[in-house]
C-alpha positions in Angstrom: -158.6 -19.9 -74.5 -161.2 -20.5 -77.0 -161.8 -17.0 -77.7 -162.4 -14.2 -80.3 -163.7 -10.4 -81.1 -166.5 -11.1 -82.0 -169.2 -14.5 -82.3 -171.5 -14.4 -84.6 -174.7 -16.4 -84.8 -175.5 -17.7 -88.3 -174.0 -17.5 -91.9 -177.1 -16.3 -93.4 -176.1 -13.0 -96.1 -176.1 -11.0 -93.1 -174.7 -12.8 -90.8 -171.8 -13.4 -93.6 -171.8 -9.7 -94.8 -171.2 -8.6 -90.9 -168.2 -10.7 -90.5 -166.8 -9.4 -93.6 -167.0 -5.9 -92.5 -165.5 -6.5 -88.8 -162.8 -9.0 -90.3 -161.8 -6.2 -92.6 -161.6 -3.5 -89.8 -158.6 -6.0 -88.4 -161.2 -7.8 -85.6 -160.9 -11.5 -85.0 -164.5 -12.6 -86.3 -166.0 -16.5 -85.6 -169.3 -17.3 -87.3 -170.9 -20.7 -86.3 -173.8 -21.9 -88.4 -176.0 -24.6 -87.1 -176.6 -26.4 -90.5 -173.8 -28.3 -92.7 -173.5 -25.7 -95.2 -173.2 -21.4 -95.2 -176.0 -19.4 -96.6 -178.9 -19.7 -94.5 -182.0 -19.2 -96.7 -179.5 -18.0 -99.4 -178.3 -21.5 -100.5 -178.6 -23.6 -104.0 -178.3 -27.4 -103.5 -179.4 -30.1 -106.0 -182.8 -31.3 -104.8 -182.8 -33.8 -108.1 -180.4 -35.7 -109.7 -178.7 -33.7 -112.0 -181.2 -30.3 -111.0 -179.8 -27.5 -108.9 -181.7 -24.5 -107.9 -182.1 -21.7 -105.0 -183.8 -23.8 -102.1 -186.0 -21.0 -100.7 -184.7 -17.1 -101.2 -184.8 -17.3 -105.2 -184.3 -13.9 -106.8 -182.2 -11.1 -106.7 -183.0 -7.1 -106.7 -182.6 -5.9 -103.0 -179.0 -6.7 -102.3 -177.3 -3.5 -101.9 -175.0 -2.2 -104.3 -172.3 -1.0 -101.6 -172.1 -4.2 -100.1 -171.3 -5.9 -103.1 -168.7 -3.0 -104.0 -167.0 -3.3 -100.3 -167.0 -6.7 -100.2 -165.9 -7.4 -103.7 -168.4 -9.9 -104.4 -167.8 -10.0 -108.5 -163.9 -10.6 -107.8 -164.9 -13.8 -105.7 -167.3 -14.9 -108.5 -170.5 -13.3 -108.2 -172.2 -12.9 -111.6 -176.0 -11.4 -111.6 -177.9 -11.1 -115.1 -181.4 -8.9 -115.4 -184.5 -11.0 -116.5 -185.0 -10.5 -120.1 -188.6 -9.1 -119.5 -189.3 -8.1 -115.9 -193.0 -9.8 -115.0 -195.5 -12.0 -116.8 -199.2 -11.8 -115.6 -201.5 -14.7 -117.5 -205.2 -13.8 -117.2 -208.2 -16.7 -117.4 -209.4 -14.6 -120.2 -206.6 -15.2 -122.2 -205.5 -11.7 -121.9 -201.6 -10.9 -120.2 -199.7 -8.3 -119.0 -196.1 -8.2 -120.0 -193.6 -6.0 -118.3 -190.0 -4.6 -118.6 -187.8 -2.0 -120.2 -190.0 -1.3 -123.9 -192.1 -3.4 -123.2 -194.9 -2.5 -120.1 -196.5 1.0 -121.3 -197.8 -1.1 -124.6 -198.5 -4.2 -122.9 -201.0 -2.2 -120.3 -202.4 -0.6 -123.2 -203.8 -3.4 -124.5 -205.8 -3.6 -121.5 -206.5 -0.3 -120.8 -205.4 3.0 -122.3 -206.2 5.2 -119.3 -203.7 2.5 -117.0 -201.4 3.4 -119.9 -201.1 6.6 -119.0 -201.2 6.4 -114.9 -199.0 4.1 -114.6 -195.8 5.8 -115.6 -197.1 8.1 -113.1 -197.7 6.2 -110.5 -194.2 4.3 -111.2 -192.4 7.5 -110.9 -194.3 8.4 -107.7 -193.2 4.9 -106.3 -189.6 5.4 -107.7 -188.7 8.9 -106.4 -189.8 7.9 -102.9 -188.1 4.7 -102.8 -184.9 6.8 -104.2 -184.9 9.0 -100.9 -185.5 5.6 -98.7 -182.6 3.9 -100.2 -180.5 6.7 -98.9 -181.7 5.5 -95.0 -181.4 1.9 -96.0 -177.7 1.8 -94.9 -178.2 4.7 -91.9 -178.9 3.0 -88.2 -182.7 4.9 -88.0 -183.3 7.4 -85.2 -183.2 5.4 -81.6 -185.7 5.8 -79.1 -183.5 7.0 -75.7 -184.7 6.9 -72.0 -182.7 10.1 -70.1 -180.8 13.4 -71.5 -177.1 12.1 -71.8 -174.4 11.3 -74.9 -176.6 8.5 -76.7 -179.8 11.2 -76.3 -177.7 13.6 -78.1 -176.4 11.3 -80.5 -179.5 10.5 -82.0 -180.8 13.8 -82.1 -178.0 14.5 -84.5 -179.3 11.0 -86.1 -182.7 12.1 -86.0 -181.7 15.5 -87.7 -180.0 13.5 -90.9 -182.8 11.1 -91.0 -185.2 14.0 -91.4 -183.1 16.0 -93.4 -183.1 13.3 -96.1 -186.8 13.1 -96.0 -187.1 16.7 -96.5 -185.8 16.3 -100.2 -189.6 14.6 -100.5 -192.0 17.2 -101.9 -195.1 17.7 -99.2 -197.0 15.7 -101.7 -194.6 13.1 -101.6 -194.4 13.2 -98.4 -198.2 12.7 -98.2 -197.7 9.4 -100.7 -195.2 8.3 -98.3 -197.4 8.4 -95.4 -200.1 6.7 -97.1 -197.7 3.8 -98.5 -196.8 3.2 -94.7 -200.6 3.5 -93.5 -203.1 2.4 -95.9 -204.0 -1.2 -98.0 -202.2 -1.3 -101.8 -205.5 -2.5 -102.4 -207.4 0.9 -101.8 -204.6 2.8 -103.1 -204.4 0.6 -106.5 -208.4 0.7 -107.1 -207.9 4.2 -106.7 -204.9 4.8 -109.3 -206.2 1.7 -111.9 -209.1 -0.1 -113.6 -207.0 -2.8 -114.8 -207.5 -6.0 -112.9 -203.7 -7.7 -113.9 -202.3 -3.9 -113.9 -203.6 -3.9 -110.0 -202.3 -7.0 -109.7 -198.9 -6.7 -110.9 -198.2 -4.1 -107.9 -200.6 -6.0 -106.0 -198.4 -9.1 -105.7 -195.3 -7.0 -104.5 -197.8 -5.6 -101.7 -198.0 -9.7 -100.4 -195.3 -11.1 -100.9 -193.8 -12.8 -98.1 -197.1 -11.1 -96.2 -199.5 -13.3 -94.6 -202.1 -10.6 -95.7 -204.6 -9.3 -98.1 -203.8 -6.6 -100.1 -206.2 -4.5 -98.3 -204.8 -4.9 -95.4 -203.3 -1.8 -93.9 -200.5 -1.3 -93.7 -199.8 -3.8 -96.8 -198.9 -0.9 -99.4 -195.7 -0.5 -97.4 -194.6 -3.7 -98.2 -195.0 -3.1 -102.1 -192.6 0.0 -101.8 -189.9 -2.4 -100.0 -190.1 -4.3 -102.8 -189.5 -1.2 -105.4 -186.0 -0.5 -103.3 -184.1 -2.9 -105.6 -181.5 -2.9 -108.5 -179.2 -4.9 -110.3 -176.2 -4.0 -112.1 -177.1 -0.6 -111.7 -180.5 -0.7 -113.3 -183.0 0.5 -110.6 -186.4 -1.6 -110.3 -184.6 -4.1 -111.7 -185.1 -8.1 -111.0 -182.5 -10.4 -111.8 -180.6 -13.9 -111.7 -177.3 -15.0 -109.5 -175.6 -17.6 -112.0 -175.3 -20.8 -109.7 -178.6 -19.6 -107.6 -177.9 -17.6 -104.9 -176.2 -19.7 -103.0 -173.3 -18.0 -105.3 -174.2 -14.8 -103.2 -173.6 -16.6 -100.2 -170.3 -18.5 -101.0 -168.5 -15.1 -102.7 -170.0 -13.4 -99.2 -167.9 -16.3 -97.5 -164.8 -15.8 -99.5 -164.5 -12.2 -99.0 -165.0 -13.1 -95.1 -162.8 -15.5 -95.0 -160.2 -13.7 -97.4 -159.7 -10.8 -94.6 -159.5 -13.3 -91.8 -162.8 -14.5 -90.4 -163.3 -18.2 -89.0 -166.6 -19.9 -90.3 -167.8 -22.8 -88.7 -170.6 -25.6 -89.6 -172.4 -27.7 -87.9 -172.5 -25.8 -85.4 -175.6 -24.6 -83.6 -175.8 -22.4 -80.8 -177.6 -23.7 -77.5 -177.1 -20.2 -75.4 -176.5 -16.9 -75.5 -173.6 -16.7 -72.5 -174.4 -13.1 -70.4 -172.3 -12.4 -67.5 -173.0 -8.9 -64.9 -176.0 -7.6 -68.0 -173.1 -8.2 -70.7 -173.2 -10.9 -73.5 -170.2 -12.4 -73.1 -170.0 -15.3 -75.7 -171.9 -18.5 -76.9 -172.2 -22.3 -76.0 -172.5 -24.5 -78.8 -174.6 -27.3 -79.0 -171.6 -29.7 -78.5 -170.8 -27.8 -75.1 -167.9 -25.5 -76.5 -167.8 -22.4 -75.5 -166.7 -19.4 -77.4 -165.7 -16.1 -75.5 -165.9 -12.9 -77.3 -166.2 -9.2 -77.0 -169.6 -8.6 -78.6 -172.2 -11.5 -80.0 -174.0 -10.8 -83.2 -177.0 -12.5 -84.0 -178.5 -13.1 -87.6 -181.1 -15.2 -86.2 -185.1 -14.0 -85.8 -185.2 -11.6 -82.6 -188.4 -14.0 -81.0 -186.1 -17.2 -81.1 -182.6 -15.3 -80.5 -184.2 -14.0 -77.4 -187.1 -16.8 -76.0 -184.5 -19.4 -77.0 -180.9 -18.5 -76.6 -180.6 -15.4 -74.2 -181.5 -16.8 -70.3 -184.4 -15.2 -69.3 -183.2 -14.5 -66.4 -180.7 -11.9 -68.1 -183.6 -9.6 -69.7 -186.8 -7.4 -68.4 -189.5 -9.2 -68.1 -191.2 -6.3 -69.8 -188.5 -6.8 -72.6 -189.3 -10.6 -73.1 -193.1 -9.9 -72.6 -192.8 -7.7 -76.1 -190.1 -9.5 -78.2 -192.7 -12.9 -77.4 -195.1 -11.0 -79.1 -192.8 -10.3 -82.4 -195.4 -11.2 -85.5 -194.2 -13.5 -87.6 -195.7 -15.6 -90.3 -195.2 -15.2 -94.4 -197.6 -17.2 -95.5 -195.0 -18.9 -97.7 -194.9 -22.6 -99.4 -191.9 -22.9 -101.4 -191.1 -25.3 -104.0 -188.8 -25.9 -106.3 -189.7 -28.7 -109.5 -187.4 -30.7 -112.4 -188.9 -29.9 -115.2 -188.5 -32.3 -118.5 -189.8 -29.1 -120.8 -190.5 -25.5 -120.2 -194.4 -24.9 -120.0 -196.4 -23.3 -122.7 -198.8 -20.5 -121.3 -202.1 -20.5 -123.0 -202.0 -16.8 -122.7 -198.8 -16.4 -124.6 -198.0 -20.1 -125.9 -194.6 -21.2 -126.6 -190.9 -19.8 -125.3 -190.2 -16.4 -125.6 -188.7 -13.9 -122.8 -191.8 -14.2 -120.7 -190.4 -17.3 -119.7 -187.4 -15.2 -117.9 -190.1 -13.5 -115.8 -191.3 -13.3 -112.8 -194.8 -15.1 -114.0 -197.3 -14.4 -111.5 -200.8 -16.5 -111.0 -202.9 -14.0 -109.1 -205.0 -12.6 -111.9 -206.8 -9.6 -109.8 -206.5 -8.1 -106.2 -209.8 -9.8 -105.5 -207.9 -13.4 -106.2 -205.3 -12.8 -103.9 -207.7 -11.0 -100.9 -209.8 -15.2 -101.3 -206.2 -16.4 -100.9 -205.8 -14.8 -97.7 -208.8 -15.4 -96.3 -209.4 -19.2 -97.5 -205.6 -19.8 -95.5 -207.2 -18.3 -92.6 -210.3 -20.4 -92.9 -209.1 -23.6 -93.6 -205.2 -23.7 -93.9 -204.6 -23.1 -97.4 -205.7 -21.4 -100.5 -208.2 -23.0 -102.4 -206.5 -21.0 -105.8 -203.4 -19.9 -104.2 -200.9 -17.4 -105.4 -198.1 -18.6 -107.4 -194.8 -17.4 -108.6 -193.4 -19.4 -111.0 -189.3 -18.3 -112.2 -187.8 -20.8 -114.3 -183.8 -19.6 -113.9 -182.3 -22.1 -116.5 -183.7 -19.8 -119.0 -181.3 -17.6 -117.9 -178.8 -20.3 -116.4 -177.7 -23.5 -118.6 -176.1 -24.4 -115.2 -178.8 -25.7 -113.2 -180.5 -28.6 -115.4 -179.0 -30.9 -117.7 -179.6 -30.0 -121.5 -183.0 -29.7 -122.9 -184.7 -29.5 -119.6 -185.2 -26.8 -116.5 -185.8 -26.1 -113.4 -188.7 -23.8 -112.2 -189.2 -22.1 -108.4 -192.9 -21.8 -107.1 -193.3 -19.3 -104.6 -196.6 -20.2 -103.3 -198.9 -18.1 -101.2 -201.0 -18.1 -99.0 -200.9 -20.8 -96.4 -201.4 -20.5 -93.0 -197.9 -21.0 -90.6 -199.9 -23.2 -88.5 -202.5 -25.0 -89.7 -205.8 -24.8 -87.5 -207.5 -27.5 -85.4 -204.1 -29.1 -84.4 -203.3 -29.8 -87.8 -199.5 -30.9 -88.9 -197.9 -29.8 -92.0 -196.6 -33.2 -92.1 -199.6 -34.7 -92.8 -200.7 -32.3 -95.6 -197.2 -30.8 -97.5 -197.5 -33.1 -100.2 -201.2 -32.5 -101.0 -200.7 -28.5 -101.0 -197.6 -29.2 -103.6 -199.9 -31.4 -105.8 -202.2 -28.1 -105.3 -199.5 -25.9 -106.6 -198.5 -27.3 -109.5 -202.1 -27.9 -110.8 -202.7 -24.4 -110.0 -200.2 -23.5 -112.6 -201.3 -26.5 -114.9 -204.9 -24.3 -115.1 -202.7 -21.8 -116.7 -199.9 -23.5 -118.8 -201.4 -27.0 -119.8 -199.2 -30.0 -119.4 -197.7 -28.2 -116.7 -197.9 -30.9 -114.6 -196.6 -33.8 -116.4 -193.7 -31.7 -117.5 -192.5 -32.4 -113.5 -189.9 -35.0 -113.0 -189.1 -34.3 -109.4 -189.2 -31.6 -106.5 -188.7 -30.1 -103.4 -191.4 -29.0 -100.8 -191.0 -26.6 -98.2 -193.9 -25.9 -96.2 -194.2 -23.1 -93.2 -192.8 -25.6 -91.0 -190.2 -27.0 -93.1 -189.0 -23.7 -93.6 -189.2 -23.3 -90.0 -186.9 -26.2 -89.3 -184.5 -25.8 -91.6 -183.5 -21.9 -91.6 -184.8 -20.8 -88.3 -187.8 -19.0 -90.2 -190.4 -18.9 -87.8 -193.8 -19.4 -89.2 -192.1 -19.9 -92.4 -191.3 -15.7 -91.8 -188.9 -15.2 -94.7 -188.1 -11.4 -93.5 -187.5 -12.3 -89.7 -190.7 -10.5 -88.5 -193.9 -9.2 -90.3 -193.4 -5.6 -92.2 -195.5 -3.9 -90.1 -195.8 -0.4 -88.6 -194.7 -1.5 -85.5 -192.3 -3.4 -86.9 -190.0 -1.1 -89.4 -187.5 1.7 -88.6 -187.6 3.0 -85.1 -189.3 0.1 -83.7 -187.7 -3.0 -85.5 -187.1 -5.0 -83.6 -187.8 -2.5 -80.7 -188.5 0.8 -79.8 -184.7 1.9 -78.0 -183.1 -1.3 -80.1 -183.2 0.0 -83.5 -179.5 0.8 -83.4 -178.7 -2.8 -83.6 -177.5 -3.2 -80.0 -179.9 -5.8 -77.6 -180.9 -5.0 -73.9 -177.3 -6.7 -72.9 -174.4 -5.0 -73.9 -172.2 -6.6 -76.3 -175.5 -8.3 -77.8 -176.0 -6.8 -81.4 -178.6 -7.6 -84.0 -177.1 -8.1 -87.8 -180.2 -10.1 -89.6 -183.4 -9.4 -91.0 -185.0 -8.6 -87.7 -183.0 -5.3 -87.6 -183.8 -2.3 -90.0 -184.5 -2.1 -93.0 -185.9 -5.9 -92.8 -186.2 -9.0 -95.3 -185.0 -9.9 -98.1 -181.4 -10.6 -99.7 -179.7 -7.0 -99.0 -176.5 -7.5 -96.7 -177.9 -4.0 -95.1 -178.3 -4.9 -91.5 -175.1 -7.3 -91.6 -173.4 -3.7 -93.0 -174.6 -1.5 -90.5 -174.4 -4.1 -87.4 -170.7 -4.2 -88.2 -170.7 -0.3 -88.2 -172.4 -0.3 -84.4 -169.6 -2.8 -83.2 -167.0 -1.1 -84.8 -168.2 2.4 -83.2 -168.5 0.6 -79.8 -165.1 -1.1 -80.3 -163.3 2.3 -81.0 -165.2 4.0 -77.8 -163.9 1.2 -75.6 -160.3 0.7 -76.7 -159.6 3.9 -78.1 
């Protein structure tokens, strides 16, 4: 019989750190991937000869320092370094902001001595919340449960340690938190700053991998995701994964494969298999089937469930809401050969800045006409750029003498309007891109010998992101804790039993942190011990 524990869908960092966990705990674990190589989005490939880089996640803070203890990611030959200065905002003007241990305070003062001040302040305010959230970051949140039985009482108790960790929030932090979750980062910036870049430089965190404005509500939420991060133990810390991050990815494998898990390429899944309400196992797109105890999926809720589950099998109240799951990032990614590193002509020449995070999105006004000229007519007109060069930081990647950048590029609508095709326009938004960041570092352009383009739809086809939706689902309100992916599914189990989410979809969302893979693994294990023990 061609038969395990447990399936999982996708060797994504989830889907990877899930099987780890279970293959640990002694279960027989299978993971089939669709494409020809493990990683999902977490992959580094050469895209020119001789020019390696991270194809489309790019930078590491958010991956959780327990999973890489557990899994023992540095013994299988995970190596992160911290950017050398944090983030580099060039201005038209001229004028830049600079930021990073000994460096930001003086930097802002240049611009503004009263932003000087605040925004320590408003740094701590950001950092003792996101301390507390970290602690719920590996907890299942508090499940929504229909009745008065075990699993009602259960999460009472849950419910009681979730708010018991919140209660170490002062009231007024717990008014700041309520306000990160509800309001724009735009209002809440103009309040705090007068700064333009100093806005900007939170305001950027508040859209990436958000097809929104910055004063969008709800938007200030997403900058506080992105302040949950470390690396190497430095909190608020950006850094690099020497060999791109597919070297997250592969040492995830190892450490799966080292305790006993199967990993399989090439091979897709074409259904969910659910026999009598349970998920039973998966067909492949070949035809085998695999039987297994529980299914784990690490693929987007909307396409695990309008795709691969029958409909049949679910409420049609169920399928009516998970069809409605918002996706949509905004995102065109690129990555370029470069035959010289580019010279800023707000800070010419090398120096650390190049290590940076060096974001073109001079004010919060910039990036709210992004947003609205992708609405209008498909792309930004002046988009928002990230530009990270890692061969500043990784000789590895590029032959001698020259580099390799990443453009994260926003915004861009996931479907263009009036029938439009990607196809027809991807190359036309990269040659937008790059003179983008030519306006800011001349000779920019010619410096680019080759690269890659991703576009919503690209990024659609080739990991499953749909809309180009890097977290699995937009970072809304009605998408986070408790109700991600579902009000009465945030406990990582589906509507079918033996259905479990692991990926992004599940709490606490996007980004490279192994989290939901970890506490997926935790929910099977728990089920696993109730039914054999």
């Amino acid at each position: 019989m061609n038969e395990t524990d447990v399936v999982i869908i996708g060797a994504g960092h989830n889907g990877l750190t899930c099987a780890a966990y279970l293959a640990m705990a002694g279960l027989r674990v299978r993971v089939v991937e669709r494409r020809k190589v493990v990683g999902g989005a977490a992959v580094t490939e050469e895209f020119c000869p001789g020019f390696r880089n991270s194809v489309a996640s790019y930078t590491v803070s958010l991956l959780n320092p327990q999973v890489v203890a557990d899994l023992k990611l540095a013994d299988h030959g995970l190596r992160i370094v911290e950017r050398r200065a944090q983030n580099f905002l060039p201005a038209p003007d001229g004028s830049y902001l600079l930021t990073g241990e000994g460096r930001t305070r003086a930097s802002v003062a240049k611009l503004s001595q009263r932003d000087a001040v605040e925004i320590d302040a408003f740094s701590q305010e950001l950092e003792a919340i996101a301390d507390v959230l970290r602690q719920l970051v590996l907890r299942s949140p508090p499940n929504v449960v229909e009745g008065f039985g075990v699993g009602a009482v259960s999460e009472a108790f849950n419910a009681l340690g979730t708010a018991n960790i919140l209660r170490r929030l002062s009231l007024e932090q717990q008014r700041n938190l309520l306000d990160l979750f509800t309001r724009s980062a735009g209002e809440m910036l103009d309040e705090r700053f007068e700064s333009d870049l100093v806005k900007a430089l939170f305001g950027f965190d508040a859209i990436v991998g958000n097809y929104a404005s910055p004063y969008a509500a709800g938007s200030a939420y997403v900058m506080l995701h992105h302040a949950f991060g470390e690396v190497n133990g430095k909190k608020g810390v950006w850094g690099h994964a020497i060999g791109g991050m597919g070297a997250i990815t592969q040492a995830m494998a190892k450490a799966a494969r080292g305790h006993g898990a199967e990993i399989e390429i090439d091979a897709g899944v074409r259904e969910v298999i659910v026999e009598n309400g349970r998920a039973t196992g998966v067909v492949l797109d070949n035809g085998e089937t695999i039987r297994a105890k529980y299914v784990a999926s690490n693929v987007n809720p909307k396409l695990l469930y309008t795709h691969l589950v029958p409909q049949g099998a679910l409420a049609p109240e169920f399928l009516a809401r998970i069809s409605r799951w918002r996706n949509g990032s905004g995102t065109f990614r690129m990555n370029v050969a470069l035959s010289a590193l580019p010279s800023f002509t707000a800070l010419p020449g090398s120096g650390d800045h190049l290590t940076a995070g060096i974001i073109i999105a001079p004010s919060l006004g910039y990036m709210d006409r992004a947003f609205r000229d992708a609405q209008d007519f498909g792309w930004s007109r002046d988009p928002v750029v990230e530009v990270l060069i890692p061969s500043t930081l990784d000789d590895s990647l590029s032959p001698p003498g020259q580099h390799v950048a990443s453009l994260f590029c926003q915004h861009v609508a996931p479907q263009l309007p009036d029938g439009k095709s990607w196809d027809d326009h991807r190359e036309e938004v990269a040659d937008l891109m790059i003179a983008t960041v030519d306006r800011y570092a001349p000779g920019f352009a010619s410096s680019v010998i080759g690269r890659q383009v991703l576009s919503p739809l690209d990024l659609e086809r080739q990991f499953g992101l749909l809309g180009g939706d890097i977290f699995h689902g937009a970072l809304t309100l009605n998408q986070l804790f408790s109700a991600r992916p579902m009000l009465g599914h945030a406990d990582y189990r589906g509507p079918l039993k033996g259905l479990y989410h692991c990926g992004s979809g599940a709490h606490p969302g996007g980004g490279v942190t192994g989290a939901p893979g970890h506490n997926a693994a935790r929910a099977i294990l728990a089920d696993h011990r109730a039914l054999f023990s």
